[in-house]
N, C-alpha and C positions, 0 to 999 in steps of 0.2 A: 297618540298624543304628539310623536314627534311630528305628524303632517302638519297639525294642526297650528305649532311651534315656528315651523316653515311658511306657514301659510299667513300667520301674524306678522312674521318678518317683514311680507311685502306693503306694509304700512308704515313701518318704523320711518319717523323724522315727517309724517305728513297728517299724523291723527292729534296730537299735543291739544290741549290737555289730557284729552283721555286717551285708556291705554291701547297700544296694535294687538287685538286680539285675534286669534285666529281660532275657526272650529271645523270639526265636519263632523257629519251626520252617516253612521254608517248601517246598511241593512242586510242579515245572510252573506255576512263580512265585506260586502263591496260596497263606496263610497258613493252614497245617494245625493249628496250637499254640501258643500267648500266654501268657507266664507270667510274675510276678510274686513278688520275695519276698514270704513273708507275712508278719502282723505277730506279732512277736517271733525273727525269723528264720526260723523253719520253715513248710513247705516252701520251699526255695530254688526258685528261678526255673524252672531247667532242668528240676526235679520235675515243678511244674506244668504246663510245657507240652509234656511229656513222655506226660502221662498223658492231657493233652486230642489229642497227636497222633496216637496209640497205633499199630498197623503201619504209618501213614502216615510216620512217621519214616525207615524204611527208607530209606537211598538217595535222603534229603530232604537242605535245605541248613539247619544250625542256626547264628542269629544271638545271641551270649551278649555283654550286654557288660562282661562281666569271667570269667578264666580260670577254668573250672568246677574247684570243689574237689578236692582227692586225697588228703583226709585221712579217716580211718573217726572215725565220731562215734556217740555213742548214740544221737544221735537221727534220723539217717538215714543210707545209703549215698553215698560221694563223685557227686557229679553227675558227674564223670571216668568214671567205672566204670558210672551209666546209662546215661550216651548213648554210653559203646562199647557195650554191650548192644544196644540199639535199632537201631544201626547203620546212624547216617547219611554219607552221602559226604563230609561237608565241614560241619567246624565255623569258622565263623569268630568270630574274639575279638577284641571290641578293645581291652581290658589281659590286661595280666601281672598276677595278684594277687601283690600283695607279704608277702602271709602266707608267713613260709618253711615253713609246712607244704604250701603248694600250689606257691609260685613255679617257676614252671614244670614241675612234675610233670603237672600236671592236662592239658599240652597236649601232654606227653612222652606220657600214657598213652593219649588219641588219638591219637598219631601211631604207637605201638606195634600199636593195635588195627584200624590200618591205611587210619584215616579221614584226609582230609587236613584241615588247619588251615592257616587263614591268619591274621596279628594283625595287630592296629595299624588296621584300621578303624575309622574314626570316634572316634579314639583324644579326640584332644582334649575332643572331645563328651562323652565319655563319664566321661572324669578331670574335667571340671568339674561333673557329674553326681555323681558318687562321689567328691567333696574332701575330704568329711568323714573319709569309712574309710578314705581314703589318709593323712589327716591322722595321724591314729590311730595306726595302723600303723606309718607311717615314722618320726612323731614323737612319739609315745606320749603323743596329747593329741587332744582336738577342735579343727574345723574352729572361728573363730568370728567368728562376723559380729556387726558393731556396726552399731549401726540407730541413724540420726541426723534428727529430724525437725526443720525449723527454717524458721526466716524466711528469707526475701533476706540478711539482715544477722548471719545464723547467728545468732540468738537463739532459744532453747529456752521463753523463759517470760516475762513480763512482768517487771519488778523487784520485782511483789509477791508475784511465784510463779505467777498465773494461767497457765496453759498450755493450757485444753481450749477450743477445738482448734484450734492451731495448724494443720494441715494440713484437708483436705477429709475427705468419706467416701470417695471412692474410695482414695488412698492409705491411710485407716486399714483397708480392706479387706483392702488387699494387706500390709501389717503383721500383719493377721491370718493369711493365708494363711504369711506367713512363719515364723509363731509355728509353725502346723499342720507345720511342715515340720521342726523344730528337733525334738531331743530333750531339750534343757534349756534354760531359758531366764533370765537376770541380770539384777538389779537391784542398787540398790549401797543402803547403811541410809536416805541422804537422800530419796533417791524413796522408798522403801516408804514410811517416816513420814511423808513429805508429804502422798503420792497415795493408798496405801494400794492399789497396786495390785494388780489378779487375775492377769494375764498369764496368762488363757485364751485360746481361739479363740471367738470368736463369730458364726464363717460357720455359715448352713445348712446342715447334715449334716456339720459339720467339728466340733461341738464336742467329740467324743471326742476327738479329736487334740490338747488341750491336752496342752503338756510339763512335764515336771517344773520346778520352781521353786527355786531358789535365789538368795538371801541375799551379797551381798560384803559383812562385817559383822569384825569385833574381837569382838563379842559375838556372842550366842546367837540362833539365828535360831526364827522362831516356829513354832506346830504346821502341818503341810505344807508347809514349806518346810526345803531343805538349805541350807547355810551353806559358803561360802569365806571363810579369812582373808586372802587374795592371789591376787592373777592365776593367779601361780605355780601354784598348788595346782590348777588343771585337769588338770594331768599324772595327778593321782592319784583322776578322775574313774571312777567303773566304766559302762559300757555307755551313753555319749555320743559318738556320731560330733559330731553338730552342737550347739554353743552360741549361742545368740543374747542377746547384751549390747543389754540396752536401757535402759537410764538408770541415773543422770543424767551430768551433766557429768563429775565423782567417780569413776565408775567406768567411763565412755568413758576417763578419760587415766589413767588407770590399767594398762587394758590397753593401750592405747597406749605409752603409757610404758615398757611389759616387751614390746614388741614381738608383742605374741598376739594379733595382729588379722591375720586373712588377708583378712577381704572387708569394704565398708564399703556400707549401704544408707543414702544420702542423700537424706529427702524433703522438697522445698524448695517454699513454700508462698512464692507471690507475698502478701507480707506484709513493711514494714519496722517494724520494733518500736523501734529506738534503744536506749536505756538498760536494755535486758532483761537475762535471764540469759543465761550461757555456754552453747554446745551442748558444748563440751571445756575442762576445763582445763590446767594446764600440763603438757606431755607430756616436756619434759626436754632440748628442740631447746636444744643452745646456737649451733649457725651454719644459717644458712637453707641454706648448701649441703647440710646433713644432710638440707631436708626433702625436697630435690627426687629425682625417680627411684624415687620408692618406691612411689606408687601408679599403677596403670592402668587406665584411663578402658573397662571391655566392655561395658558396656549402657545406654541413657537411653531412658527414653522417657514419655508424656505419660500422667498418672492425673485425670484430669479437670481439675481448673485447676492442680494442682499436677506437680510434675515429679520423676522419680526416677532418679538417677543411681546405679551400682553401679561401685564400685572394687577391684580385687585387688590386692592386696598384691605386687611384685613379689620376691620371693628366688633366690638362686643355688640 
């Protein structure tokens, strides 16, 4: 399941609406079939590795990690109804898709067709892999990560605005890989005007993978970029699993503020600036009991002399 987990990665920010799912197909323990959503959605995962397993499917063991479809589409047959077809022994999933066009139909029509399933492997892994189309789905909105780059002293900028570059090249690397991974990406009016930023990808062989670009503005936002008047208004985003909030101050406590932050990338750059600017402003806390218990501390680790911390959002 972790391949499979790896193998949906290479989708993430280019399948929206539907999820990057990744699967393989394995036989006499060696890996007959690797499959990937494509980008724009089609082919789903289980297609491709379907077609790269072809009779070797028979009576193999298929690792999907999210519940293969059971809805008819135009644009292809339910992945349910391939791999009964194919007819392997034993699918294992490790979600339930929360589409109610599939929720558990897809594993009801294998187990009808008399394959055995098993879920919940590698479940964790896999839901924090796919948070975006869960987000989506359950909550009829993107996933969205606020990306915080700053000093020791949580300063974003000098007091006269200078800010390039706070952090090293290796953290700006992995800001870009981030970018590559998002489907839309935010800025709030004070940054654009300031910096006048691009908010592409500028890794080698990544820079297709730039996301759409929008605007948190009152006014009219410019040619190639889309426009939010509030946080709010992600709800009524079309075909973004993942949002990535990247400055400034403005529009970090903003979303903060309306509680629409599920994850925080924090990259802290041994630097003390003193009198600088804000990395957030005021988010609306009126007792410090409110602020504590809310985020959790899953990943750190070291980007060349800087350091990056990633926090989730805890919710019931």
């Amino acid at each position: 399941m972790e391949s499979a987990i790896a193998l949906g990665e290479r989708g993430r920010g280019r399948t929206a609406p539907n999820p990057h799912v990744g699967c393989v197909i394995v036989r006499d323990g060696e890996p007959v079939g690797r499959g990937w959503t494509q980008p724009g959605g089609r082919p789903h995962a289980e297609a491709v590795a379907l077609e790269q397993a072809g009779p070797a499917t028979r009576g193999a063991d298929v690792y999907v990690t999210l519940e293969p479809c059971a809805h008819d589409s135009a644009r292809g047959p339910p992945c349910a109804s391939l791999l009964a077809g194919a007819g392997p022994a034993r699918v294992v999933i490790a979600l339930a898709d929360p589409d109610p066009r599939t929720d558990g139909r897809g594993a009801a029509a294998l187990r009808a067709a008399g394959i055995e399933v098993e879920t919940g492997v590698g479940a964790e892994a896999a839901a924090r892999s796919l948070a975006g189309f869960l987000a989506r789905t359950r909550l009829g909105r993107p996933r969205v990560t606020l990306k915080l780059a700053m000093s020791i002293d949580g300063r974003i900028a000098l007091a006269s605005g200078e800010s390039r570059w706070i952090t090293g090249e290796d953290a700006r690397a992995h800001a870009h890989l981030e970018r590559a991974r998002a489907d839309m990406i935010l800025v709030g009016r004070g940054t654009f005007d300031a910096d006048g930023p691009r908010l592409d990808v500028r890794l080698p062989g990544l820079e297709d993978r730039s996301p759409r670009r929008v605007l948190l503005t009152r006014g009219a936002a410019p040619d190639g970029w889309e426009r939010l008047g509030a946080p709010d208004e992600i709800h009524g985003l079309d075909g973004v699993n993942d949002l990535l909030v990247e400055g400034g101050a403005g529009a970090a406590a903003a979303f903060l503020a309306a509680d629409l932050v599920d994850r925080l990338l924090v990259y802290r750059a041994p630097l003390l600036i003193g009198a600088g600017r804000e990395s957030v402003g005021d988010i609306g806390l009126d007792r410090l009991a409110d602020a504590h218990g809310r985020w959790r501390l899953v990943e750190e680790r070291r980007l060349g002399i800087d350091r990056l911390e990633v926090y989730e959002r805890g919710r019931e």
